[in-house]
N, C-alpha and C positions, 0 to 999 in steps of 0.2 A: 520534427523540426519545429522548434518555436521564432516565431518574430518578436525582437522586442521592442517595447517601445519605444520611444523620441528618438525612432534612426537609427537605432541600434541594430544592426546586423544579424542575419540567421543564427540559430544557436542549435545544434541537433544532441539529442542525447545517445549514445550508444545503444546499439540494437541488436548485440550476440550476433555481428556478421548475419543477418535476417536470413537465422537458419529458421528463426519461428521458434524456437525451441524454448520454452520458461524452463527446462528442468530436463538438466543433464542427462542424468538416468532418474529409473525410481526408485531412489534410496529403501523405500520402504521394504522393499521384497528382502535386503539383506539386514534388516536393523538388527540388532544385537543389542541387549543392555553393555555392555561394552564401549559399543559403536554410538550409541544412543548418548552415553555421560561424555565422548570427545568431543564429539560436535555442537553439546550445547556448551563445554568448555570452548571450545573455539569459539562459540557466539561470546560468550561473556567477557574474551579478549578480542572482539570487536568483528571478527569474520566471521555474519551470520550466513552465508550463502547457501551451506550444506542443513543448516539446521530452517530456511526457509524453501527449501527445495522439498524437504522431507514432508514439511509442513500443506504444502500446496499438495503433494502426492497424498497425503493422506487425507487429506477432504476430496480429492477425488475416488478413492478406493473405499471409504468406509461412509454407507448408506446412513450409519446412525451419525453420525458425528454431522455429515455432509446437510444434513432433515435439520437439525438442532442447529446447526449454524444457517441454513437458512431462513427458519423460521425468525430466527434473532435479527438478519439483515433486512426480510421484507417485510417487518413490523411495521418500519420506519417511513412504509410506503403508503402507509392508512392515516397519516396524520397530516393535517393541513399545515401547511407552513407561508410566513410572508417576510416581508424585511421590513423594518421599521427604524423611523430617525428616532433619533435621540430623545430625551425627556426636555419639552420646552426649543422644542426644535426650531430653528430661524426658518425663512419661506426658503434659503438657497440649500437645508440641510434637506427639508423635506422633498424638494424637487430632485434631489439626488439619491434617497432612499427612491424612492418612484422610479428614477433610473436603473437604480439596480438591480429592481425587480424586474421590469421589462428587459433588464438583459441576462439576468436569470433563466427568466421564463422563454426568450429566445434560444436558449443555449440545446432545443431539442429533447434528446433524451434524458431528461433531468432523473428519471428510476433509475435508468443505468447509471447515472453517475454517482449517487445515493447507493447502492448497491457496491459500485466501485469503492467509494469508501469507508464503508461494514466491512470491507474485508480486514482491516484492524484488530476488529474484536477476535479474529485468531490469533494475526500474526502479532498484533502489538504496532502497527501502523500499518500508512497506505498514501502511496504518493502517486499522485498523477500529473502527468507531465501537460502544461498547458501549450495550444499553440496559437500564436497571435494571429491579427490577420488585422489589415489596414482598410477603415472603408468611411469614404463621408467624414473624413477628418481627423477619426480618432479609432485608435488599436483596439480592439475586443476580443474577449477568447473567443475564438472560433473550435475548437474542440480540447475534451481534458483526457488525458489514455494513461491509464491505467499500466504504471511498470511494475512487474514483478521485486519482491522485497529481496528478493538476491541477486538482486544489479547494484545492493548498497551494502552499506559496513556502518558499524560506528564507531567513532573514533572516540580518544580516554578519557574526556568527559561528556560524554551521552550525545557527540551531535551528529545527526545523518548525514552522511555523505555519499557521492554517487563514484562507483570503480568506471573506471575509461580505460581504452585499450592503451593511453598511455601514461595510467597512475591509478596503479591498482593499489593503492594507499587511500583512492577517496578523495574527491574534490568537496569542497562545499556547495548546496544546491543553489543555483542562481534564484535568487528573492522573489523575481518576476515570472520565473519558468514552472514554480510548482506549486501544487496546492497537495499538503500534508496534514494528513488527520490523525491524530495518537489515542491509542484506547489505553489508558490506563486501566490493567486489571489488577494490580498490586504495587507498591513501593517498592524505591532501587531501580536499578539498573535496568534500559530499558531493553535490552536483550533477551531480559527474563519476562518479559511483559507479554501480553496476549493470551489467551486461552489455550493456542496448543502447548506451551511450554507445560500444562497437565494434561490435556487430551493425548500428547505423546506418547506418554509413558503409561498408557492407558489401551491405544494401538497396541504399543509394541509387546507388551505383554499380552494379548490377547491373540496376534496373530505369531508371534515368536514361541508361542505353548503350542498352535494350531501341528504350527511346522515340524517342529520336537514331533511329535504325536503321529505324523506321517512320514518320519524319517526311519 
């Protein structure tokens, strides 16, 4: 649930009837090169659900891939980082940069969130849903949660959208409600983007010969 600013009313994102559940089944046990070319056809007509379900299941299943995408994500954890005003910054730009680091550096688990959004560099994004909270006059994120990339779709010209239980078409993400990181790993369509769209096909052959072998 997010609050939003200037009065604006609760806003909750859908939560799969909080079975808990990110991931139907695991696709992976039955991929099929077959199976494997529909579903990333289905991502590239905008319904990526099956093709980031698979995705998630296969960085949990495979040891090597899972080591190499994290090494990739907690690189990002050894570097120092700050916010900085402008070039030639006025005193009210600079007192606001300084704000935003103090509410940066409030915001708690700032690894976890940094880690939350590395998760890109597989799927090709990574959105996390903020939720407001009112205090001493003025809105602040009080926490950012990480939703799974198969709660969304993209629509025919490349813009993310969220499915709801009543418009599985895709809503547009509310401006104030989310904070969205894109990892470009190649040009086009951003369906094809992220690193598993070749670590896939890299899984599936490798455990789809296993299977052959002990059939």
């Amino acid at each position: 649930m997010s609050l939003g600013p200037r009065g604006v009313g609760p806003r909750i994102a859908w939560t799969k009837a909080a079975t808990g559940r990110v991931i139907a089944e695991h696709p992976s046990n039955f991929i099929t090169p077959q199976k494997m070319r529909a579903l990333f056809e289905d991502a590239e007509r905008g319904d990526i659900t099956a093709q980031h379900e698979l995705f998630a299941d296969i960085e949990e299943r495979d040891s090597d891939i899972a080591a190499n995408l994290g090494t990739r994500k907690r690189a990002l954890l050894t570097l120092d980082w700050r916010i900085t005003p402008p070039r030639n910054a006025t005193p009210a730009e600079e007192k606001m940069a300084e704000a935003a680091y103090e509410l940066m550096e409030g915001l708690g688990e700032f690894d976890d969130l940094v880690i939350d959004l590395m998760d890109a560099v597989g799927h090709g994004f990574a959105a996390l849903e903020i939720e407001w909270a009112f205090s001493d006059g003025l809105f602040t994120p009080q926490a950012l949660t990480h939703r799974p990339q198969s709660w969304f779709k993209w629509s025919d010209d490349d813009e993310l959208l969220l499915k709801t239980p009543g418009n599985q078409q895709g809503e547009p993400l509310w401006p104030l409600g989310w904070l969205v990181h894109y990892h470009k790993s190649r040009s086009g369509q951003q369906a094809r983007n992220g690193l598993f769209r070749t670590l896939a096909w890299l899984y599936m052959f490798k455990h789809y010969e296993i299977g052959r072998a002990h059939v």
